[in-house]
C-alpha positions, 0 to 999 in steps of 0.5 A: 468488465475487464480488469483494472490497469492500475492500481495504487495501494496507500499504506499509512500509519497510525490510522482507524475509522476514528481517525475519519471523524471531524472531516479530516479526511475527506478524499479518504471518506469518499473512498470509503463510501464509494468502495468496500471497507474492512476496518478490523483487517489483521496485522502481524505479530511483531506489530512494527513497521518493517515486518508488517510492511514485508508481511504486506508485500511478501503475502507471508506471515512473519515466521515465513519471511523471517524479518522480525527486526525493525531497522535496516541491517545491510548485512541480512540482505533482502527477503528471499520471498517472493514479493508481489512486485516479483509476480507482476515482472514476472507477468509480462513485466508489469512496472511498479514504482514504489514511495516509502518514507521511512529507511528501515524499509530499505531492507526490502528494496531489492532491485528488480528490472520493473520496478522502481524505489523512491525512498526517504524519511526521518533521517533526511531533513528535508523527507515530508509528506508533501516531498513524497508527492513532487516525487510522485508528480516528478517520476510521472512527468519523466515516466510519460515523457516516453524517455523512461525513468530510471534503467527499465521504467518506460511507461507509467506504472502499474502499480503504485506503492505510497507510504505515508507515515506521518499520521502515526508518527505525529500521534505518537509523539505529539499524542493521538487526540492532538490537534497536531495529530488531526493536523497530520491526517488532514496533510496525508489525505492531501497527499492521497488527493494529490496522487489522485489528481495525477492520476487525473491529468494522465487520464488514468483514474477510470482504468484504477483501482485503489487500494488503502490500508495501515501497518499501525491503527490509531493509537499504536506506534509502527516503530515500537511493539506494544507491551501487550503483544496484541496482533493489530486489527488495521483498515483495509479499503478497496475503492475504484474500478470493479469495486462494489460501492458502499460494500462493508466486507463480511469475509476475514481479511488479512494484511496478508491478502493485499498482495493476491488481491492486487494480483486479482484486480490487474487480472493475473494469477495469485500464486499458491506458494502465498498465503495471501488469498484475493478478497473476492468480495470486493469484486462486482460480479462483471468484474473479469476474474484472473484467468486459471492455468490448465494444471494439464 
């Protein structure tokens, strides 16, 4: 089986396996039960939304990649680690495009030549959910149009960041066993399901792997750390091409792991330098492995 030539990784906030309960999330259920599923991944420490998020897409603990705070600060700049999007440039130019809704996260949008950030959150009225997904749907009308989106962005991307936020935001202000907050996971599992059918239309689905994970679980707020210091334990779901169905995932798996386990699904090399391993348990045995490098 050859390797996946997409993936979508979804982050949400507030979620856990309770929150799948009622049928609120039916998209995320099959996923679920066609897919392999952790739901005690480990976070980071400070469990808030932009250093958990840097620890996701840097593959680096909080202590290597610095940034502890959470709002963005325009004068410490971006991360000076690696992140997975610079791996895929740097492995033959693999596009990402990149949907975050909250502008804390502008600290990590660091311009690449193959990859493209769409951004906007509480600040912006207008930011929701549903305007995420006319963005997604508006990026691939012009990223298919075969006159590229944006300065380098000619083709449909490989990799696909969605943020989606408003679960756990609801639930911390609205309260988690709200009906406000069942309301919201209802509105991001559309959202999921709207990615999904684009991906559809473009006749993609079957060449990707998805990937769904949580910078918050349920009960916890990304935006403010918890007074007893606990590293959260948050889902991790992998589902799609070269994905064993209905696997529960025996091994420990880190947040940090996300980045190398992408890098492994569109069969390219995790570098050493991360502490980011794949999780190879995921992987049907025909599922082509990345190719090693001769260290001669």
């Amino acid at each position: 089986m050859a390797p996946s030539e997409h993936v979508i990784l979804f982050v949400l906030e507030g979620f856990g396996q309770d929150s799948l309960k009622g049928g609120t999330m039916p998209t995320l259920n099959r996923l679920v039960k066609e897919g392999a599923v952790t739901w005690s991944a480990t976070a980071v420490k400070p469990a808030l939304r932009l250093p958990t998020m840097a620890s996701l897409i840097t593959g680096m603990p909080v202590e290597k990649h610095g940034i502890t705070w959470n709002t963005f600060e325009f004068s410490r700049g971006y991360p000076r680690a690696p992140s997975v999007f610079d791996y895929l440039d740097l492995s033959g130019g693999r596009d990402s495009a990149i949907f975050l809704m909250d502008e804390s996260l502008y600290q990590l949008a660091r311009p690449e030549p193959y990859t493209d950030y769409q951004m906007c959150g509480p600040l912006k009225p207008e930011c929701s959910t549903e305007r995420i997904v006319s963005y997604i749907r508006q990026y691939f009308k012009k990223a298919a149009s075969g006159h590229g989106y944006g300065h380098a962005i000619l083709s449909l991307p490989h990799f696909l960041v969605v943020h989606l936020p408003e679960a756990g935001r609801v639930g911390a202000s609205r309260g988690w066993t709200s009906k406000e907050y069942r309301d919201a996971l209802r509105t991001v599992d559309k959202a999921m399901r709207s990615v999904l059918d684009i991906y559809q239309e473009q006749e993609l689905i079957k060449r990707t792997t998805l990937f769904v994970t949580s910078l918050s679980g349920e009960g916890r707020d990304a935006n403010l750390e918890q007074a007893d210091g606990v590293v959260p334990m948050v889902p991790w779901i992998a589902s799609g091409v070269g994905i064993k169905p209905g696997h529960a995932i025996r091994q420990p798996v880190s947040i940090l792991d996300t980045g190398a386990t992408v890098m492994r699904t569109l069969g390219l090399q995790t570098h050493t330098e991360w502490e980011s391993r794949a999780v190879e348990e995921i992987f049907q045995a025909a599922f082509a492995a990345a190719p090693r490098v001769s260290s001669e």
